[in-house]
N, C-alpha and C positions, 0 to 999 in steps of 0.2 A: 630930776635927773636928766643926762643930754640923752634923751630918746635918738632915733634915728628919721632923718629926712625920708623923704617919700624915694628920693632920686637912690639915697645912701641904702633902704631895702632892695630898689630894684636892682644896681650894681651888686648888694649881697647874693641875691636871686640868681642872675642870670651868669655871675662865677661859681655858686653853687651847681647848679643845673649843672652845669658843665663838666664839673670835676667828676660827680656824678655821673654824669652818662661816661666816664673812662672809667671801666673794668678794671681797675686794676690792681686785681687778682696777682698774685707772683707765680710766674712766668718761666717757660724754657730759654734760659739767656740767648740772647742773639747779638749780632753787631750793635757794639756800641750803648746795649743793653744787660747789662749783667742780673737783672732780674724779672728779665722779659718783656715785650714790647709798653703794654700800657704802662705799666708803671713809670715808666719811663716816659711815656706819652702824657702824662700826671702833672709829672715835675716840671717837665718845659712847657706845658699851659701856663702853669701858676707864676713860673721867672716870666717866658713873653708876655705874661701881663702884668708886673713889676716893673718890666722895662717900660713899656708904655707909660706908666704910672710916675716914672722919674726916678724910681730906686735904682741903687746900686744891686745890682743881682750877680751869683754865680754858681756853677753847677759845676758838682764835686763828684768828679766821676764818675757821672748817670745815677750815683745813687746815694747822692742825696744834693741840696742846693741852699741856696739862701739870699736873701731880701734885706736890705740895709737900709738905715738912713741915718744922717750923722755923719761926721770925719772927724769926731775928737772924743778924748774922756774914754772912760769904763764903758765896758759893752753888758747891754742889759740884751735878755735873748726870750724869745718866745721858741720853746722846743716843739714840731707835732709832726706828723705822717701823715701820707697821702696815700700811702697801699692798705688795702682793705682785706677782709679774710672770705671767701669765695658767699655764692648766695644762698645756699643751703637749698633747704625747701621750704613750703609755708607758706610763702607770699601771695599776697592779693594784688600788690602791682607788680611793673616791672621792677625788678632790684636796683636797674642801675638808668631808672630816668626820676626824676624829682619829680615828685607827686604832694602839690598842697590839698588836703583835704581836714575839712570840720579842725581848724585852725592848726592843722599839725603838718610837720615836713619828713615824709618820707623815702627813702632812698638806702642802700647799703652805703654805709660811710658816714651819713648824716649825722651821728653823734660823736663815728670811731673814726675818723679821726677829721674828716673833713668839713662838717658844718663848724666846728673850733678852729681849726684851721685859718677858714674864711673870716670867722669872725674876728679869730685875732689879724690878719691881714686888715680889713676895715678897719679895728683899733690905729693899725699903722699909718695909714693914711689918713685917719683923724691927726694923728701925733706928726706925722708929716705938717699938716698943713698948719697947724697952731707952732712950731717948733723951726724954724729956718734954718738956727743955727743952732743945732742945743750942743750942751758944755758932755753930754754922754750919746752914743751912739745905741740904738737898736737893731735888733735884728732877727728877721723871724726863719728859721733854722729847719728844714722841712726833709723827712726822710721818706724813703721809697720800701723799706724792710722791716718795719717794727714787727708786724706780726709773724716774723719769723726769724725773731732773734737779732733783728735791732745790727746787725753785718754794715750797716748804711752807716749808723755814729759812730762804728769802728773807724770806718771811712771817712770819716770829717774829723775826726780826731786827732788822724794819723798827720794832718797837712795842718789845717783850719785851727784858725785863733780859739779858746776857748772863751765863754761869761763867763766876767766879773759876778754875775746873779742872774736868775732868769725864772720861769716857771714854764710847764707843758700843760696846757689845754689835754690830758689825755686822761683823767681821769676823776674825781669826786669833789665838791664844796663840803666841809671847807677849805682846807687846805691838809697835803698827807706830811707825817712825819716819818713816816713810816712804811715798808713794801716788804712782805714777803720775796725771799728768793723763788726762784722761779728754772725746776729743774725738768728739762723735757729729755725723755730717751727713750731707746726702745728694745725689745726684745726681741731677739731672732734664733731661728732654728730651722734644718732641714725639712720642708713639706712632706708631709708620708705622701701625697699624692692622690686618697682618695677624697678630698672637697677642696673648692675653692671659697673663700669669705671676704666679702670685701664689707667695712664699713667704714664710714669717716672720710671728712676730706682736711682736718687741721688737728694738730694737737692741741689745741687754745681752747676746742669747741667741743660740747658735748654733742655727740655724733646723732641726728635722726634718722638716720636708715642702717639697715645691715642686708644684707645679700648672702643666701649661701646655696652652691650648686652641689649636691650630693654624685660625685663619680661614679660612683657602683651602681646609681641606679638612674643617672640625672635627671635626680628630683632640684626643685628650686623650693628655698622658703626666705620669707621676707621678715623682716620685722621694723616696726616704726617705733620712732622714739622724739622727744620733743628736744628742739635745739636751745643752747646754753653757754656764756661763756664757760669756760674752763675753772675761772674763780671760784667760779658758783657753781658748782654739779648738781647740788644737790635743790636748783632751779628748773633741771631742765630734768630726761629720762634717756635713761643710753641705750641707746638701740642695740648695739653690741652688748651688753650685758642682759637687756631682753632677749638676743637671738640663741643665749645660755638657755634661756628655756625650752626654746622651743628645740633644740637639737637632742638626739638620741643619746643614751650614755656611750655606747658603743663606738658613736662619732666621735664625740668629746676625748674615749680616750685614747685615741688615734695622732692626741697633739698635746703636745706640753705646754707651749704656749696659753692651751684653754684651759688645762690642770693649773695651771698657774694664776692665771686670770681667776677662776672660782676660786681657789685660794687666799690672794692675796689684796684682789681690786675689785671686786662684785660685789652688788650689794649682800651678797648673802653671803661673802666672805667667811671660810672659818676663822683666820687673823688678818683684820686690815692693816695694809702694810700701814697705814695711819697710827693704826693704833701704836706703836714701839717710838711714836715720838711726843713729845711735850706741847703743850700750850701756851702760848707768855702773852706778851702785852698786843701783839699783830695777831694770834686766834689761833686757831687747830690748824694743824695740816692737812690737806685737802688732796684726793688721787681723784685724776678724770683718764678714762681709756678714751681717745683722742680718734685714734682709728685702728683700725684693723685690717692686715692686708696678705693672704693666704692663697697664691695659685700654687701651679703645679711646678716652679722651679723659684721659689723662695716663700719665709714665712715671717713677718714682721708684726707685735704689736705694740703702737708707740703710746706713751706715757706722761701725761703733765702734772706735775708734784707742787704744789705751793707749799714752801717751808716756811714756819716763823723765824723771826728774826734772829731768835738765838741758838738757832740749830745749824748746824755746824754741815759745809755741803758734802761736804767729805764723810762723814758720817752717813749721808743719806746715800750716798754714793755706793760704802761699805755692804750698807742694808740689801741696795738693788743688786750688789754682784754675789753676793750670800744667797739669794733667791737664785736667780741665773743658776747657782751653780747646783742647788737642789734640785732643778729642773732639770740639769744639762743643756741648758740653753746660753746662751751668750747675750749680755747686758752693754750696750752701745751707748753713749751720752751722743744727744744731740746739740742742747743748746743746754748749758749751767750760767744765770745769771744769780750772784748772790744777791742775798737782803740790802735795804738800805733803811738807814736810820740817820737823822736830821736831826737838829735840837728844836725840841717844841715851843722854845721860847726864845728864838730867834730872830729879829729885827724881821730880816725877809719872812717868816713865817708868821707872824704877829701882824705887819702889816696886810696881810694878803688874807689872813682872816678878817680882821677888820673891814676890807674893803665888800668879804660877803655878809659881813654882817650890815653892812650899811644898804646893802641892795638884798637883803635874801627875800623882805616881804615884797619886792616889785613881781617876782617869778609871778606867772599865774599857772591852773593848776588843774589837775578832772576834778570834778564832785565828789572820786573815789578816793583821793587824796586827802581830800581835807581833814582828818580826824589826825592820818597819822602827821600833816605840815602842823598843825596847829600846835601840837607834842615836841614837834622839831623844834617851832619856832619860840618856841617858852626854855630850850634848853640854852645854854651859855655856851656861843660858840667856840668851838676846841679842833684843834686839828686833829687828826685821825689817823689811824692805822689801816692799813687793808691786805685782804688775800692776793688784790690783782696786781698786776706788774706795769706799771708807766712806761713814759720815754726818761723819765729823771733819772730812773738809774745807770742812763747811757750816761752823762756826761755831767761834770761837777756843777756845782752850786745849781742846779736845777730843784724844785721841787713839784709834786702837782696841784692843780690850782683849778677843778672844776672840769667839764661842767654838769658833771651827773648830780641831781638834788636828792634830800637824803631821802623826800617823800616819795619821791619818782622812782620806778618798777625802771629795772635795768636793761636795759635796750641794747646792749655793749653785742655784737653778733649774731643775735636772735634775728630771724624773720618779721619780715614789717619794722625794718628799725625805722624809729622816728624821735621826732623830738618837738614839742610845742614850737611853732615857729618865735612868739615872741620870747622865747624863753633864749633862744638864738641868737634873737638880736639885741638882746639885752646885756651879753658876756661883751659887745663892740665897746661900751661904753667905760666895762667894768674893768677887762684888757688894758684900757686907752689909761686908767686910774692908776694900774699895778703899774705900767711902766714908768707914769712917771715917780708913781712911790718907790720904786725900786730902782729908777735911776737916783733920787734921791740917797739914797742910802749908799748904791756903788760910789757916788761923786761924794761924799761926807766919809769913804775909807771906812764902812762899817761892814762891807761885804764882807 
């Protein structure tokens, strides 16, 4: 396989590093920043080092840009993000400087979205430099907003050419056919005024802390809770639904909001709102309470819903204003992104499995792994369904393509995200294969 040069790691390394060390976190807009200074700071790293590089690059109104190579033919597109979701707590290093230790790369962003990122960049500058003239163009398509509703491919949308075919580095091997919709809202109601509650800082992430300041008596209680994507809830422990414990009946019934949450979304739920919907071929419906945000002149609890495929949004929509209005509370949609569903035996989807099937035994792996790769690796690769939500569903002919392995424990927002470094630099090579399998196929009129 084409391994990568000593010079082609350090160049990975030290754009890495970088991206890395920029925060960015989404942001109080400012000039010229619509989703706040780093993010923004993100994107013009990644193009001034394109231009250097000889690419053609442009930047789509601070919030989003793209990296080119080619002037003819179908455009084949690498989709990913550079805004990350804040550092939670937990960490053993700093979140946002690049730390190689005991052969692993750590850093917030390192798997979500920007060690992919990088690595498909390298793929580009391999395909640059073997490709002078090629008969189809590339182009790696970079957003500033995923983690908060993906507002950025609205953005590129609205002006910017779209792919002929492409894939996003944003999520699992081997390739999906498939995304649960993805509905984030929230609940609001008048504060009675005697506590304040603060937990959470994303709706995507299971929340590890909660805060609550007792008014009448100001007392404080704390509660911890272990961090998770949103996908996954039932990976991590919600702080916010531990801090149910610990609070008095008498406070609880002070807020509708929390009548409703023990109701509907706690683990000890008397009907989970889960429960009144179906399972199909993408899995269960999934509720994570995201955060929780309770002072003395407003009261908010926000909501992330993973629907299957064949549930209908509008229906889930119905569900949350039927609640609302048994509470007396009012039911807001923040971000409703529907399902998406691919054909699983599609030229683009066939080849892009194939490609991890030709490299899945290169990965290397922990000692704790080994029992469940071995089981992976005897299974006949298939593309997959999942709970979590890609960049594909922003923008057509995209699907996702890696690089979470199936043996590998989910690192997607947790604390200490990491990722085996050579496992990193091994998607350069893999990237470098898809495009040109997939220009192949745009330039043959099979997209």
């Amino acid at each position: 396989m084409n391994t990568l040069s000593e010079q082609e790691i350090l160049s990975f390394r030290n754009i890495l590093s970088d991206l890395i060390g920029i925060a960015s976190v989404k942001g109080e807009p400012a000039d010229e920043a619509p989703y706040g200074i780093k993010p923004k700071e993100a994107l013009q790293y990644l193009l001034d080092r394109a231009d250097q590089d000889g690419f053609t690059t442009a930047n789509v109104g601070n919030k989003a840009g793209y990296i080119q190579w080619g002037n003819r033919g179908p455009l084949v597109a690498i989709l990913g993000h550079l805004d990350v979701v804040p550092e939670g707590s937990g960490w053993n290093t700093d979140a946002f400087s690049l730390v190689f230790d005991q052969g692993r790369l750590f850093g917030r962003g390192v798997i979500d979205d920007k060690g992919p990122v990088v690595a498909s960049y390298m793929s580009m500058l391999r395909f640059k430099d073997t490709h002078p003239d090629p008969d189809f163009r590339v182009r790696l398509i970079v957003g500033t907003d995923e983690e908060h509703g993906s507002s950025c491919m609205v953005r590129y949308c609205e002006t910017e050419e779209l792919p002929d075919i492409g894939f996003t580095p944003d999520a699992e091997f081997p390739c999906i056919f498939a995304e649960k919709g993805i509905y984030q809202m929230h609940f609001e109601e008048e504060p009675a005024g005697t506590f304040t509650l603060h937990g959470g800082s994303a709706a995507n992430m299971v929340p590890a802390y909660c805060e609550l300041i007792d008014l009448t008596c100001n007392r404080g209680i704390y509660a911890e809770g272990i961090q998770a994507h949103a996908s996954h809830p039932n990976l991590g422990v919600n702080a916010i639904d531990c801090m149910l414990d610990k609070m008095t009946s008498d406070l609880k019934k002070t807020s509708k909001l929390l009548a409703l949450l023990e109701k509907y979304f706690s683990r000890k739920s008397e009907t989970p709102f889960t429960s009144y919907f179906a399972s199909d071929i993408s899995g269960a419906m999934t509720s994570n309470v995201g955060i929780v945000d309770i002072s003395t002149d407003h009261a908010k609890l926000h909501v992330d819903i993973r629907v299957p495929v064949s549930t209908s949004m509008e229906t889930v929509r119905e569900k949350l204003n039927a609640i609302a209005s048994e509470f007396g509370v009012k039911a807001v949609d923040d971000s409703v992104q529907p399902p998406l569903f691919k054909d699983a035996e599609s030229d683009q989807i066939t080849s892009l499995c194939a490609i991890y099937g030709k490299y899945r035994t290169l990965f290397t792996f922990n000692t704790d792994e080994k029992k469940t790769r071995d089981e992976s690796l005897k299974q006949e690769v298939k593309p997959i369904a999942i709970g979590g939500g890609t960049y594909a569903r922003t923008m057509p002919n995209i699907v996702a393509f890696g690089p979470q392995l199936p043996w590998a424990a989910d690192q997607c927002h947790q604390a200490n995200e990491s990722i085996l470094a050579e496992n990193l630099y091994l998607l350069v090579p893999m990237y470098e294969e898809a495009l040109e399998k997939l220009g192949k196929i745009a330039v043959s009129g099979q997209a």
